[in-house]
Backbone bond lengths (Angstrom), bond angles and torsions (degrees), N, CA, C in turn:
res aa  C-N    CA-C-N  psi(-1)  N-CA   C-N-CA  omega(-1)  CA-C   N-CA-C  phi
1 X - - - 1.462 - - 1.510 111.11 -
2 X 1.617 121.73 -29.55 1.233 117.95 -157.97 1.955 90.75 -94.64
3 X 1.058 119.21 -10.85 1.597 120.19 169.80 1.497 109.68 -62.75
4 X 1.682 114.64 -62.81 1.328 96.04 167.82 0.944 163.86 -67.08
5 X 1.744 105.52 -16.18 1.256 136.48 161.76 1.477 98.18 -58.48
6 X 1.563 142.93 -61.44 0.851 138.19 -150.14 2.285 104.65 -78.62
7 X 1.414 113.95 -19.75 1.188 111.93 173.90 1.789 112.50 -96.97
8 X 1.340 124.86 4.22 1.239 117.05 175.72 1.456 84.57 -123.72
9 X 1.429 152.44 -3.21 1.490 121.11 167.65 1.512 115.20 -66.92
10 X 1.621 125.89 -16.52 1.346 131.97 174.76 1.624 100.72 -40.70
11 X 1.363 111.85 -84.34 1.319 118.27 -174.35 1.859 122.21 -41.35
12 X 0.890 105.37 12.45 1.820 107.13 174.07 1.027 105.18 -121.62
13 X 1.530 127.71 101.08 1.000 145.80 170.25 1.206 125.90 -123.64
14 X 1.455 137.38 95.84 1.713 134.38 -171.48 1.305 108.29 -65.66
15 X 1.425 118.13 158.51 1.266 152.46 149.41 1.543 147.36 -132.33
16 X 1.043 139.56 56.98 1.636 127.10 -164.34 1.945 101.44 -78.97
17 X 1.425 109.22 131.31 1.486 111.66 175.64 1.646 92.62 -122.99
18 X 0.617 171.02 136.78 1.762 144.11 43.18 1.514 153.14 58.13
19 X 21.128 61.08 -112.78 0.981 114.12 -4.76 1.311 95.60 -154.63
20 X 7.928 169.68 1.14 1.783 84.75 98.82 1.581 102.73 115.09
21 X 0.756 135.59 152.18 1.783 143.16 -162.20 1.645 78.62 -134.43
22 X 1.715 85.29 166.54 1.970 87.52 177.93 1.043 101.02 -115.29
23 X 1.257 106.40 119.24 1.825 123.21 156.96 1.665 111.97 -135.46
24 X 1.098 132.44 -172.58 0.939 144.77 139.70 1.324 156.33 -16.22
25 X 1.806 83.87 -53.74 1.456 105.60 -178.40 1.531 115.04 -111.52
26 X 1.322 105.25 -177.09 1.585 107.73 -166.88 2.163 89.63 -109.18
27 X 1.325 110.09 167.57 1.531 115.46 174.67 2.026 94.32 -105.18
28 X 1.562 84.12 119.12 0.971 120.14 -166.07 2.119 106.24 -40.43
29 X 1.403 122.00 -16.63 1.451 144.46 171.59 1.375 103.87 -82.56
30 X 1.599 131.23 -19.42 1.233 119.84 -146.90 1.796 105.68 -115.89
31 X 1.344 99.28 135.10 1.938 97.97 174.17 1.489 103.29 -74.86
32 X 1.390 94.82 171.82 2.033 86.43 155.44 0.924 133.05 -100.23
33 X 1.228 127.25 34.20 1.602 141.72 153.18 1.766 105.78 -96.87
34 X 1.124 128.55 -39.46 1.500 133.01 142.23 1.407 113.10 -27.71
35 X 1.535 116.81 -69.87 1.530 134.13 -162.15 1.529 97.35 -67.06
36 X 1.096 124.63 -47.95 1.725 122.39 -157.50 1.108 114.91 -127.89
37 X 1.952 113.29 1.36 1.478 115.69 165.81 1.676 118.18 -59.27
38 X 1.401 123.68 -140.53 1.510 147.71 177.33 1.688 89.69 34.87
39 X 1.599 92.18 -137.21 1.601 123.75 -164.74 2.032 90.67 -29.53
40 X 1.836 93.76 129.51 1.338 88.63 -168.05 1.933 91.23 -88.76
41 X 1.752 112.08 -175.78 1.571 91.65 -173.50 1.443 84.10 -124.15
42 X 1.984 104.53 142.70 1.621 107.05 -175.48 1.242 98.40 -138.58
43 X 1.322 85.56 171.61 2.191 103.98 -152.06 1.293 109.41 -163.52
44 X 1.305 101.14 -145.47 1.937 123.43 152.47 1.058 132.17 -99.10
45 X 1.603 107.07 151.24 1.493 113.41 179.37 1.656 94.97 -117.47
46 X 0.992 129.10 155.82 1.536 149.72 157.58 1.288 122.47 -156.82
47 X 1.766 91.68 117.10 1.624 106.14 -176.25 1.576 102.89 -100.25
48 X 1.051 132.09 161.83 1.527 123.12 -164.24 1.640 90.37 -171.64
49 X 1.431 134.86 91.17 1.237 152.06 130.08 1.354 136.89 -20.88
50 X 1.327 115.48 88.18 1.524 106.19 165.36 1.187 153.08 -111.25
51 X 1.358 155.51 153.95 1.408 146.49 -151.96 1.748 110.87 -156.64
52 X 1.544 123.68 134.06 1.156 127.57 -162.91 1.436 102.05 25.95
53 X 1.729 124.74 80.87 0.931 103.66 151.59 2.005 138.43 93.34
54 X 1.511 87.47 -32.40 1.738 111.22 -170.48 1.654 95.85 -134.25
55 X 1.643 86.40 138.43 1.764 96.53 -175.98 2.121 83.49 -85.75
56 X 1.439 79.29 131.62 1.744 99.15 167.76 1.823 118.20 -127.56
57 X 0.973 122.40 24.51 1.468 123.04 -171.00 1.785 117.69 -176.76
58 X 1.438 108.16 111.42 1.550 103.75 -159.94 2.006 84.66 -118.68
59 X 1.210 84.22 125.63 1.979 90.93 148.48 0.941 117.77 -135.71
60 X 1.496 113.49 151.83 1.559 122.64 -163.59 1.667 105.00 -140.70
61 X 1.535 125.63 136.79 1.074 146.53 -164.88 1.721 127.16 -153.40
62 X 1.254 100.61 178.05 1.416 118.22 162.26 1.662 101.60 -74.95
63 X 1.119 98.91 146.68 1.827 125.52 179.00 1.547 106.77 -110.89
64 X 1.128 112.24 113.10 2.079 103.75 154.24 1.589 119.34 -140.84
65 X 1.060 95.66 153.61 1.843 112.80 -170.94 1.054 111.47 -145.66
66 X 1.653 123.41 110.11 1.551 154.88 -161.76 1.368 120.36 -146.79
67 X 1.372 108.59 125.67 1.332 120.11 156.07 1.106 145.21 -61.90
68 X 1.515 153.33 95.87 1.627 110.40 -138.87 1.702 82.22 -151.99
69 X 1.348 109.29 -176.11 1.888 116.69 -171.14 1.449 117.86 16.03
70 X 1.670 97.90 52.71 1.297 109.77 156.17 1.896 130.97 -67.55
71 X 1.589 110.30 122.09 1.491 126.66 160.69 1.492 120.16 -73.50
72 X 1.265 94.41 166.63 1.802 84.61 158.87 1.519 141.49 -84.53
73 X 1.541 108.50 3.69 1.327 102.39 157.00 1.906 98.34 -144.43
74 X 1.763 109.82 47.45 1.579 92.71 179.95 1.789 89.29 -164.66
75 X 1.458 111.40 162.27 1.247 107.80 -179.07 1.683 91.29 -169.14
76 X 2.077 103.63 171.30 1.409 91.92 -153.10 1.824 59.26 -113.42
77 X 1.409 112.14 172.07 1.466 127.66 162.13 1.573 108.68 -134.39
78 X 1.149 118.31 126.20 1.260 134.78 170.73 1.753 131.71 -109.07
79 X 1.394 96.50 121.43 1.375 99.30 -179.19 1.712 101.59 -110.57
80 X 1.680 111.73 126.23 1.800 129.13 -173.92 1.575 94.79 -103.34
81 X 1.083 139.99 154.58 1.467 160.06 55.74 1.039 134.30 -17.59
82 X 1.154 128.14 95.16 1.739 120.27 178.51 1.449 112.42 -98.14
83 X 0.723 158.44 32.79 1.295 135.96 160.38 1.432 162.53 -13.93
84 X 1.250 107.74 11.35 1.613 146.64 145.23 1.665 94.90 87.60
85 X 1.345 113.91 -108.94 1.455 107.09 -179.71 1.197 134.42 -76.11
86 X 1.211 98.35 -8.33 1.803 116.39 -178.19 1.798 108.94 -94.85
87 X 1.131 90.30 4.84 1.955 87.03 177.62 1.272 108.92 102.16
88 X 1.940 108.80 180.00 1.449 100.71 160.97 1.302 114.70 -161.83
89 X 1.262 118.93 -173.31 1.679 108.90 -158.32 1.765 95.63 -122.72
90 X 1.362 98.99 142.72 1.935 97.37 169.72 0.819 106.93 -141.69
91 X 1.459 128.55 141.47 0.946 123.29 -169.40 2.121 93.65 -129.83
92 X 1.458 114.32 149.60 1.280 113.10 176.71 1.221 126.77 -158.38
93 X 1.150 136.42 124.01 1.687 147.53 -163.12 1.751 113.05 -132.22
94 X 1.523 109.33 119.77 1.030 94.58 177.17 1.828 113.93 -101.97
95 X 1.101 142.67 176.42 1.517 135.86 177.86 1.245 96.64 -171.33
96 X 1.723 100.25 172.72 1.600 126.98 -158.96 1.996 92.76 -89.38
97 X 1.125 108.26 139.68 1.796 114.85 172.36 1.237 103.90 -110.46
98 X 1.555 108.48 154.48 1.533 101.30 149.28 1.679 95.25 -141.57
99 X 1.425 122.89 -138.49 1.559 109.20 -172.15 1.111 111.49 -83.52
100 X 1.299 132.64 -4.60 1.726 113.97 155.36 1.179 117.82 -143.84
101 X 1.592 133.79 21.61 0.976 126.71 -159.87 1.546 104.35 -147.87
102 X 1.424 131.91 157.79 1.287 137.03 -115.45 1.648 99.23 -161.63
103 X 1.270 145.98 90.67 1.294 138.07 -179.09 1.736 127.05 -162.63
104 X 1.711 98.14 122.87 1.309 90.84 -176.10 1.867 93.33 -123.15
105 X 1.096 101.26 121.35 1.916 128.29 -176.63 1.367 109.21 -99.53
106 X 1.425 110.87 133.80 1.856 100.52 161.75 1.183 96.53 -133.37
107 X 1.261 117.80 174.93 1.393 135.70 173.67 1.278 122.58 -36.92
108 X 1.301 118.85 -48.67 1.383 136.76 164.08 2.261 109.88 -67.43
109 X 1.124 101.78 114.49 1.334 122.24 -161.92 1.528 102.39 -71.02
110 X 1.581 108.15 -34.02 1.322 112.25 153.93 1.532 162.66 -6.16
111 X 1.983 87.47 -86.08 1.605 113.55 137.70 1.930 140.34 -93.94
112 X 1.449 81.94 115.38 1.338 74.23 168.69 1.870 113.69 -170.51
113 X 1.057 128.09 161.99 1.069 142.07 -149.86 1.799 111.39 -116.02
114 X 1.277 126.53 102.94 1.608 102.77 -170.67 2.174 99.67 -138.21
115 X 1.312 110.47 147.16 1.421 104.78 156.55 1.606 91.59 -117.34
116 X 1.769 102.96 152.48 1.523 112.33 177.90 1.323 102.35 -166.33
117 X 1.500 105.59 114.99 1.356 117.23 -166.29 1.785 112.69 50.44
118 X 1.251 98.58 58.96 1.679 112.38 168.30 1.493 89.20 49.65
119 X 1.020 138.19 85.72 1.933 137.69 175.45 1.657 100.15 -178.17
120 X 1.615 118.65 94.48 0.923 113.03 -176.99 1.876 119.49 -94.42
121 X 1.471 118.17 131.91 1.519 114.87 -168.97 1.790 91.29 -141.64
122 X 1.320 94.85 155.43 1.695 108.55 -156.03 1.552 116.89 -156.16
123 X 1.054 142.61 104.15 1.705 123.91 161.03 1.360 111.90 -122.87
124 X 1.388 111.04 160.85 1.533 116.38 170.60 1.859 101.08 -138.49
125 X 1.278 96.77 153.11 2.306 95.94 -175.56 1.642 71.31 -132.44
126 X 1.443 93.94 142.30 1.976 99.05 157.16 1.828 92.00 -154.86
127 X 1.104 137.36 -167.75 1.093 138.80 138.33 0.984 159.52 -64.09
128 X 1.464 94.61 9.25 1.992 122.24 179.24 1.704 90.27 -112.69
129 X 1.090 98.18 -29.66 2.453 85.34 -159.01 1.299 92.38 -150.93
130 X 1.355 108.07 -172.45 1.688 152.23 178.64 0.758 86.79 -168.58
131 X 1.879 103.35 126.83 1.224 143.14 148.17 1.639 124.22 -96.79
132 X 0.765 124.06 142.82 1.854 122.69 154.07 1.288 111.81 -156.97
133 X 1.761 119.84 159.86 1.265 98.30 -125.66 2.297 72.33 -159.27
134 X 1.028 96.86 128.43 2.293 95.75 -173.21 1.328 84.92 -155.48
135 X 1.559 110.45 154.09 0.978 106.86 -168.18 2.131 98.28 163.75
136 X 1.383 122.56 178.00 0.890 130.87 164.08 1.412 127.33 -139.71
137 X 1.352 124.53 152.77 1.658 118.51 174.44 1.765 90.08 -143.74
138 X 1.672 90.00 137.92 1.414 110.29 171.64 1.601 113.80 -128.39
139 X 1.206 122.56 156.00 1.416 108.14 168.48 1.746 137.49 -21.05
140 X 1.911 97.86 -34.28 1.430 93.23 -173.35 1.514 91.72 -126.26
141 X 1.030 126.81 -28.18 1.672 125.10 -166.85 1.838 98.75 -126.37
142 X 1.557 95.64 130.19 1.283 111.07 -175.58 1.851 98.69 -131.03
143 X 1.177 116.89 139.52 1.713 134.14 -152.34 1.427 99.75 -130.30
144 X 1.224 145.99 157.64 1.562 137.22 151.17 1.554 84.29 -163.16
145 X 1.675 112.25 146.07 1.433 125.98 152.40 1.886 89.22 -111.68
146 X 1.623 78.46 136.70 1.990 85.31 161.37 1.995 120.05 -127.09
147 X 1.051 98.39 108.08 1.777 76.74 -179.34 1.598 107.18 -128.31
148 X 1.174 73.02 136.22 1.537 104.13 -176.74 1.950 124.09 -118.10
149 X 1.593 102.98 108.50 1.333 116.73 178.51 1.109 107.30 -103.35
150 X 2.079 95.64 132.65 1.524 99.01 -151.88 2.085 95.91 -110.38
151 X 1.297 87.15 131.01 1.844 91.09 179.43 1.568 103.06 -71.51
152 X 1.077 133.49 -38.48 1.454 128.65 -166.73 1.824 98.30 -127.21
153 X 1.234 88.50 169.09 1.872 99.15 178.41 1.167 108.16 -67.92
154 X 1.782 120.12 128.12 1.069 103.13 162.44 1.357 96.60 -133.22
155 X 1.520 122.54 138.25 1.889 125.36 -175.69 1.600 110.76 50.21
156 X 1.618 96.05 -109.35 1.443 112.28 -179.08 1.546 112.81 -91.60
157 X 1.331 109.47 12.38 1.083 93.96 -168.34 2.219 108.90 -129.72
158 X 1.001 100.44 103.48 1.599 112.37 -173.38 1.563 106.07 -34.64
159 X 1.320 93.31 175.12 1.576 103.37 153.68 1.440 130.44 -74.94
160 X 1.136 142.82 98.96 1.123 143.14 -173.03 1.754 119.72 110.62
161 X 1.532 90.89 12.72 1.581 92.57 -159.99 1.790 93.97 -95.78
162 X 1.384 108.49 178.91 1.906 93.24 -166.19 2.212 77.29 -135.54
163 X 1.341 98.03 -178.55 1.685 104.79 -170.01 1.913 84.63 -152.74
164 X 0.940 101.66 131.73 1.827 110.82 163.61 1.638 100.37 -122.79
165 X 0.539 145.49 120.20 1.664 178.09 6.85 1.434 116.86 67.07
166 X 1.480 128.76 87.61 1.362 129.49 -169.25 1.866 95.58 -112.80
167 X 1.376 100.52 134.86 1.403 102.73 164.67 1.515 113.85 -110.21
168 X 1.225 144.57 135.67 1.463 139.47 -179.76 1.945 105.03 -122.92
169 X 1.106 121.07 95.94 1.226 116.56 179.54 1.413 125.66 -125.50
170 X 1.626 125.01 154.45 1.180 112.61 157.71 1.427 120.02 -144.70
171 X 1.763 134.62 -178.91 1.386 112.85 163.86 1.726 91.81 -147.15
172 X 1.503 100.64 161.76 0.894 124.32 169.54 2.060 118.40 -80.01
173 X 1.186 133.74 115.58 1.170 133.92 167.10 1.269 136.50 -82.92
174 X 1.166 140.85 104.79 1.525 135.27 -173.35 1.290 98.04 -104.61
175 X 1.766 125.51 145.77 1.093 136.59 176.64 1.713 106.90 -59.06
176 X 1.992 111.80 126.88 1.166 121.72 155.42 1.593 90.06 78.52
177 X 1.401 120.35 34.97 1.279 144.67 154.83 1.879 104.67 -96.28
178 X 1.281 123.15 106.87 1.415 128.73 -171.83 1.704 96.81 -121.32
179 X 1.075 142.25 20.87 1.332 135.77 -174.71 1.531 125.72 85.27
180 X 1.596 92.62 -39.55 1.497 87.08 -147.48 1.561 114.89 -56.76
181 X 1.211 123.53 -178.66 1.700 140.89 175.83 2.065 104.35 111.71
182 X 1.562 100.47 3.12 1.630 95.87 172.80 1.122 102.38 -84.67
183 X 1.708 107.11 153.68 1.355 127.08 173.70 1.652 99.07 -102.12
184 X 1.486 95.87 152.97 1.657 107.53 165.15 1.469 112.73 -100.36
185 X 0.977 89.07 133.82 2.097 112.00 170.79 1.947 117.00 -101.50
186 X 1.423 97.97 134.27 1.681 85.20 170.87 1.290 111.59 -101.35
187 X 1.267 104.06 150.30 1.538 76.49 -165.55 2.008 79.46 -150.73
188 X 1.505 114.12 168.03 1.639 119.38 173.40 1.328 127.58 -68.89
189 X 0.841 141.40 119.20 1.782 148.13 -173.24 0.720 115.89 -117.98
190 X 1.603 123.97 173.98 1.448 121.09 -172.36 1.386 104.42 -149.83
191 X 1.480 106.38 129.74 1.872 98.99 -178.37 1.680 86.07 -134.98
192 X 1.538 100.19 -175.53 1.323 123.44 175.19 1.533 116.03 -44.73
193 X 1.479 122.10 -62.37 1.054 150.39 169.86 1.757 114.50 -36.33
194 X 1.247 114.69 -44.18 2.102 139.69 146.57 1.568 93.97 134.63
195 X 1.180 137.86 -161.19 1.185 148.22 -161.80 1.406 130.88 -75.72
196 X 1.342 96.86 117.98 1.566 71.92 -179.05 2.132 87.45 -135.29
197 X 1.373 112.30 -130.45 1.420 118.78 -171.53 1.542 106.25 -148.59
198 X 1.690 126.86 140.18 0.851 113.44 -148.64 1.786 83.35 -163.44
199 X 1.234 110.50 177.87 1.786 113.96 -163.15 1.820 92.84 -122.91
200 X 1.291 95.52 143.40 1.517 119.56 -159.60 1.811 97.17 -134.51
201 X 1.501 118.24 141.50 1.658 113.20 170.86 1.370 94.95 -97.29
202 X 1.412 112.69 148.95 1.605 125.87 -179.73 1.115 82.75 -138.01
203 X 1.721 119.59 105.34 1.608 124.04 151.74 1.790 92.06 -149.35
């Protein structure tokens, strides 16, 4: 069982389109692509599968959370899963910033993606899933639960079956530390629109 699980978790890959001392607060000069850009923050991933009811399927991984193809008033944020041989999950949303606040809105009141006052909350409805998406980001430690109940089969995951997806991360900051030295990966994603391939930082 754990063979096939491990050759259809490839194909689940998220997408939604549209990394400082630790405290609380933001420096009063700084946007939040400033505040929560560079050094990305890494941890755990835990995927945890369920069906009628009973968790039946646990994966466990590396966690990362990065800011990356930042504008001057927009940036994409990415949440990785790695999960080594068994695949991995990404999930990615980009939205409009300003100095502390974090939001990608559509027309539909439905979906949408927001941080506000470091407290991150999120849903998407389509005809494949429900998503929703709580969670926190602070200067050094960034948190997200994502769960997603899936209407139709997708990989490992049935019709009717649900996925909780916890990320637990953090990083350390040293002054005139900006991130850089990550490489980008392409790697498969998944948006509304269905699959396509899209660039990911692996550092």
């Amino acid at each position: 069982m754990k063979t096939t699980h491990s050759a259809l978790l490839m194909v689940f890959i998220l997408l939604l389109t549209g990394c400082a001392k630790e405290n609380n607060g933001q420096e009063a000069n700084q946007n939040f692509n400033e505040t929560y850009g560079g050094t990305p923050f890494k941890g755990t991933a835990t995927g945890i599968r369920s069906q009628n009811g009973a968790d039946d399927y646990t994966w466990k991984g590396e966690g990362r959370i990065a800011l990356i193809e930042a504008t001057a008033d927009s940036v994409s944020m990415v949440f990785m899963a790695d999960f080594g041989d068994l695949g991995e999950m990404n999930f990615k949303v980009r939205g409009k910033y300003d100095r502390s606040t974090y939001r990608m809105d559509t027309t539909d009141p439905s979906i949408f993606f927001r941080i506000i006052d470091e407290n991150i909350l999120g849903a998407i409805k389509n005809t494949q899933q429900e998503m929703s998406f709580e969670g926190g980001l602070k200067k050094e430690t960034a948190s997200m639960i994502m769960r997603v109940n899936f209407k139709e089969e997708n990989g490992p995951f049935p019709k009717g079956s649900s996925l909780k997806l916890t990320f637990d991360t953090r990083r350390t900051i040293d002054d005139g530390d900006d991130g850089e030295g990550c490489k980008m990966r392409l790697v498969p994603i998944w948006s509304p629109s269905g699959v396509t391939m899209g660039m990911v930082p692996d550092c």
